[in-house]
C-alpha angles and dihedrals in degrees: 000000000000112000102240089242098059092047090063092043087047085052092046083048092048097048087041089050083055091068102047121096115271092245090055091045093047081060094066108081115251089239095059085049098053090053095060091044089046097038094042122120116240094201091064116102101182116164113200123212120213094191100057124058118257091251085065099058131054110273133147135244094238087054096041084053092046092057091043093064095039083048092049094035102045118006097035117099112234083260087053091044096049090041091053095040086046095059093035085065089049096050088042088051094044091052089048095052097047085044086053099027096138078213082062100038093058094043096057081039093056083050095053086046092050089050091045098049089058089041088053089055090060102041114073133209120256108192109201123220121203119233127262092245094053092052084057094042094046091046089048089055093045091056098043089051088059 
């Protein structure tokens, strides 16, 4: 089952692929383009602009991604293709080095630390003390083992 907000998005792709030229459109592989038709939403009623970005209409992220890949994986000449992949590594090292920064880590650390020492004021110790019966067993066992 198709999340709702990629139907829309499958619906936006669907009416922006209706303004490209029929050369760019015949790029895009026929399956891809059953899974929009198939996945689309019918209730969207989304009216695309040529003559505006697509920054200036209303346009999802999903969509704006969508057109993206097929961009990068089917218009896009091999410059443009190196340039964007590029760009899309150096993004995905940048965001793995702010997710694993140690700055970062301790930080969050110092937080948890904070949480856990107010949680410890609240939380008292139960000290468990073992029965009478399970000294003697344990002592029996000991004793046997020997």
């Amino acid at each position: 089952m198709v999340n709702t907000e990629y139907k829309i998005a499958y619906s936006e792709v669907l009416e922006i692929l209706k303004y490209i030229s029929k050369e760019e459109f015949n790029k895009v592989p026929p399956d891809m383009l059953e899974l929009f038709k198939t996945n689309a939403s019918n209730e969207n009623q989304f009216i695309y602009d040529p003559d505006k970005t697509l920054q200036e209409q209303n346009v999802s992220e999903i969509a704006r991604a969508i057109i993206a890949i097929l961009f990068r994986d089917y218009w896009a000449t091999e410059n443009q293709k190196i340039k964007i992949l590029a760009k899309q590594n150096y993004d995905r090292e940048k965001m793995k080095e702010e997710k694993y920064n140690s700055d970062n880590i301790f930080k969050e650390h110092s937080t948890l630390q904070g949480k856990s020492a107010m949680t410890n004021e609240i939380i008292a110790m139960v000290e468990y003390k073992e029965s009478i019966f399970k000294k003697i067993w344990n002592k029996i066992i000991s004793i046997l083992k020997k």
